[in-house]
N, C-alpha and C positions, 0 to 999 in steps of 0.2 A: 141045216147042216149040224154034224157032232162039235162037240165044243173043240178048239183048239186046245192039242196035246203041245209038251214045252220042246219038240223037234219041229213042229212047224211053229212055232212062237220064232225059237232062236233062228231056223235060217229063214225067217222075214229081215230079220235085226240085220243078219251077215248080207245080207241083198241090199238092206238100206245102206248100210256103211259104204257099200261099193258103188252104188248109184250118186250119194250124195257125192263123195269122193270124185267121182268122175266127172257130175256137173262145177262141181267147185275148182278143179283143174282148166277146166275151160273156163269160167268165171273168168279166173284170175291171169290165164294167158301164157304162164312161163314156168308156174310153182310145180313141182309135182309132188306127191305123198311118200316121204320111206315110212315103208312099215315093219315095226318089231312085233312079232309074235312070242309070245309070253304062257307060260304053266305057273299055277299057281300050285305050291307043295301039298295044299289040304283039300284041291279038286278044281279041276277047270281051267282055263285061260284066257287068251284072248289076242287080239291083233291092233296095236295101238296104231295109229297113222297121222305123221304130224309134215305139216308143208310150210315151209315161208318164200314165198312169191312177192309177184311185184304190188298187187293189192294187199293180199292178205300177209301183212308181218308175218304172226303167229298162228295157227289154226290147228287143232287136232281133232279128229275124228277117231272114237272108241269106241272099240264091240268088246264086249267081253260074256263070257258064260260060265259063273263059278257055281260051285256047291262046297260042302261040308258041315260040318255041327253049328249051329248058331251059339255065339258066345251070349253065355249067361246074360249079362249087362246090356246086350241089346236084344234079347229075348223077352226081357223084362220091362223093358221100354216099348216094343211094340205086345205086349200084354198075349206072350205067347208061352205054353208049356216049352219045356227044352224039347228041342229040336234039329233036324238038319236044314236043310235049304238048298236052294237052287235060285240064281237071279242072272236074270242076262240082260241086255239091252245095249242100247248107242246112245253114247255122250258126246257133245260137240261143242266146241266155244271156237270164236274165230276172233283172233284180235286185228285188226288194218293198219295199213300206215296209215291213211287219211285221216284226218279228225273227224271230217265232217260224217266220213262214214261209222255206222254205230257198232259196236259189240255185240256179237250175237251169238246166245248161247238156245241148246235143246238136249232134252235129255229124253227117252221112250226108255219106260220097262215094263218087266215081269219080275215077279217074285212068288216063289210057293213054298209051303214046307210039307215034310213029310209030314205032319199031323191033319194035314187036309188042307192047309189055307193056303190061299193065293189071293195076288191082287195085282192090277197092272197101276204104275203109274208115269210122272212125264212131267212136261212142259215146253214153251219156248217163251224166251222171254228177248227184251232188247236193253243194250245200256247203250245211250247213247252220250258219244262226247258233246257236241249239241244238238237239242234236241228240235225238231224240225215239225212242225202241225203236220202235214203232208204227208211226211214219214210215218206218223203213227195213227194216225187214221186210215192208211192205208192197211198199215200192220194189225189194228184189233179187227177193223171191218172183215178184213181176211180173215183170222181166225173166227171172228163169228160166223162167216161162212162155213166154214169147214164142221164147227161145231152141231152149228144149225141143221146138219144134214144128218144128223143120229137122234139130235134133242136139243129144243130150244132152249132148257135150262143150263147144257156144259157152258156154253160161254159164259154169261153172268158169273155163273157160281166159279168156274174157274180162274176167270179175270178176277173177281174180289180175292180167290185162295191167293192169287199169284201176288196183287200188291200187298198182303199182309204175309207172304211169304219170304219176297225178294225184298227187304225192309231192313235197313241198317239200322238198329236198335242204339246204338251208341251213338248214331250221328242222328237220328231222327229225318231219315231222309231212306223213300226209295231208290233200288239199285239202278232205277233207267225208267223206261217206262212201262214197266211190267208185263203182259201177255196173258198166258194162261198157265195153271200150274194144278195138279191133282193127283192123289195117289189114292190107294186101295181102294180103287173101282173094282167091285165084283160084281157076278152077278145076282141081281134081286129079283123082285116083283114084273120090273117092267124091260129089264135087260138082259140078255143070255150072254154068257160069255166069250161069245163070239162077236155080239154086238160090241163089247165094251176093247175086245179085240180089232175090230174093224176102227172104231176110232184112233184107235192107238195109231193105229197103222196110215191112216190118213193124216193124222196128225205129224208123221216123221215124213210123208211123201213132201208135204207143204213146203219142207223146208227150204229148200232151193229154189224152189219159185219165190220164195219172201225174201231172200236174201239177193238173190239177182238182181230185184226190183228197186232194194237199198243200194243197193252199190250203184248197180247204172245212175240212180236219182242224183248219186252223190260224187261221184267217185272223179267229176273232172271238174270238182270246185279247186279252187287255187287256195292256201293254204301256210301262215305263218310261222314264223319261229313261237312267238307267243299264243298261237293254236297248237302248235305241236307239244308248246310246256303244259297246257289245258288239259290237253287227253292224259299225260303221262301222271298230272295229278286224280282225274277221272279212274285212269288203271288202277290207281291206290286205292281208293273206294271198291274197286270190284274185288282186289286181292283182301281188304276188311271184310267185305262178308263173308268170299269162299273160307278163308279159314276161319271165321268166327262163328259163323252162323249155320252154313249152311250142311244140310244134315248127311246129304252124299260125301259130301268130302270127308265126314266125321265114320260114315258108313264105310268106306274102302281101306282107310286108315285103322278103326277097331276089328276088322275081318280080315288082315292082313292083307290087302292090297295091295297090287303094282305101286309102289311111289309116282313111280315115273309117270305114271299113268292117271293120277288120280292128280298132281302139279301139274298135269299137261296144259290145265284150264288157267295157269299165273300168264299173264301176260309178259314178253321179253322185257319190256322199260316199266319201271314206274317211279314216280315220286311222291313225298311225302313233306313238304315244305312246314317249317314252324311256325301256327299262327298265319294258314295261308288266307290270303283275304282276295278278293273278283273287285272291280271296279263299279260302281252302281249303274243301274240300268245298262249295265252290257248283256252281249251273250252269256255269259257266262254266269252275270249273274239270272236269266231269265231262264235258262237250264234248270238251277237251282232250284230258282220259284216254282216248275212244273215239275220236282221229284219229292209230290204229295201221292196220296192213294186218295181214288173214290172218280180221277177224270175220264171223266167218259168218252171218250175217242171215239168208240162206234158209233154212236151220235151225232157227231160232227159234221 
């Protein structure tokens, strides 16, 4: 087949947004999605979709598809002559009321510029308020699945991008227990652009199957005041990296991005306590202990 042009890239993206959308409303039983549609002044827009239900507190679902000139300073950063651009894809973070249930964020793209380059990238990863063996073994096995079915080497290599990507530098601790994460996959030697195409796309179908699977597991544990204070300290951790670290959020912000749209990922509550300290050999502190990078889950 010819390689995928950026009108059949974008309305896979807009197909996704509305499938997951749609599974995720039945998930959750009662929530449903308002959506703001959005133009961006320097090219593009998009359709933001945010729900709070009886599972899912927080969750939005984003498509967007902008273009315009690449500003200098991140032209520079990704080692590109000056140029324009085009980048579309689906963002997704879902916060719960449950504790036991995890945080679950995914992101599918594209990006090209006018000087010839393109590359797709992505992820899904998990933050969990406690973290459950079961839950995540389930969760990398799955993705090695999925990867397994283009190239034995995306997972591995993925999974290690993802835990030295999704990594709180400040606190020396990963965001949860990581997933898969990779960007400017083009085509080479051994992959056409439509392969590395096809994965992408496989990789955002997944989503709803793995998240279903979480919540059903979890979602009729019974549940504390002092589990509900755990997670909202746990949120504080996720809202540390998105704004410190992580490089989309930095991306939609320096290219003049939707605000609205680029915050949709802060969770409604969180805390930040002084000096917060867990109780020894709890949950909470055995959470801790498993937000290292290198554990091998698919294994398991």
């Amino acid at each position: 087949m010819d390689d995928p042009k950026r009108e059949e890239i974008q309305a896979f993206f807009m197909g996704l947004q509305d499938r997951i959308c749609a599974g995720l409303e039945e998930l959750d039983g009662t929530g449903t999605f308002h959506e703001d549609k959005w133009e961006r002044p320097e090219g593009g827009g998009g359709r933001s979709r945010v729900i709070e239900g009886q599972k899912i507190e927080k969750g939005g679902v984003n498509f967007s598809a902008v273009e315009g000139h690449l500003p200098e300073r991140i032209s520079k950063a990704l080692n590109l002559a000056p140029t324009d651009f085009y980048a579309t894809g689906v963002s997704i973070v879902l916060h719960p009321k449950n504790p036991h249930v995890p945080i679950i964020h995914m992101n599918v793209r594209y990006f090209e510029t006018s000087v010839g380059k393109y590359w797709f990238g992505g992820g899904i990863d998990v933050t969990p308020h406690y973290i459950y063996d079961e839950d995540a073994i389930f969760f990398h096995k799955y993705l090695k699945e999925v990867g397994d079915k283009h190239d034995s080497g995306y997972y591995p290599h993925h999974k290690k991008w993802a835990d030295d990507y999704f990594y709180i530098q400040h606190r020396k601790e990963t965001r949860g227990i990581g997933g898969i994460f990779f960007d400017r996959l083009e085509a080479d030697e051994t992959h056409t652009k439509r392969d590395r195409f096809n994965y992408v796309k496989d990789v955002g179908n997944a989503f709803v199957t793995i998240y279903k699977k979480l919540v059903d597991q979890n979602q009729g544990k019974e549940f504390s005041e002092q589990e509900k204070d755990w997670q909202y300290h746990r949120r504080g951790r996720y809202v540390e990296f998105n704004l410190v670290w992580d490089k989309g959020t930095k991306f939609g912000l320096q290219t003049n991005g939707r605000i609205e749209s680029i915050l949709m990922s802060m969770p409604p509550e969180a805390k930040w306590t002084y000096n917060h300290a867990v109780a020894k050999d709890s949950p909470e502190q055995r959470t801790l202990d498993l937000l290292i990078k290198g554990i091998d889950w698919a294994s398991k």
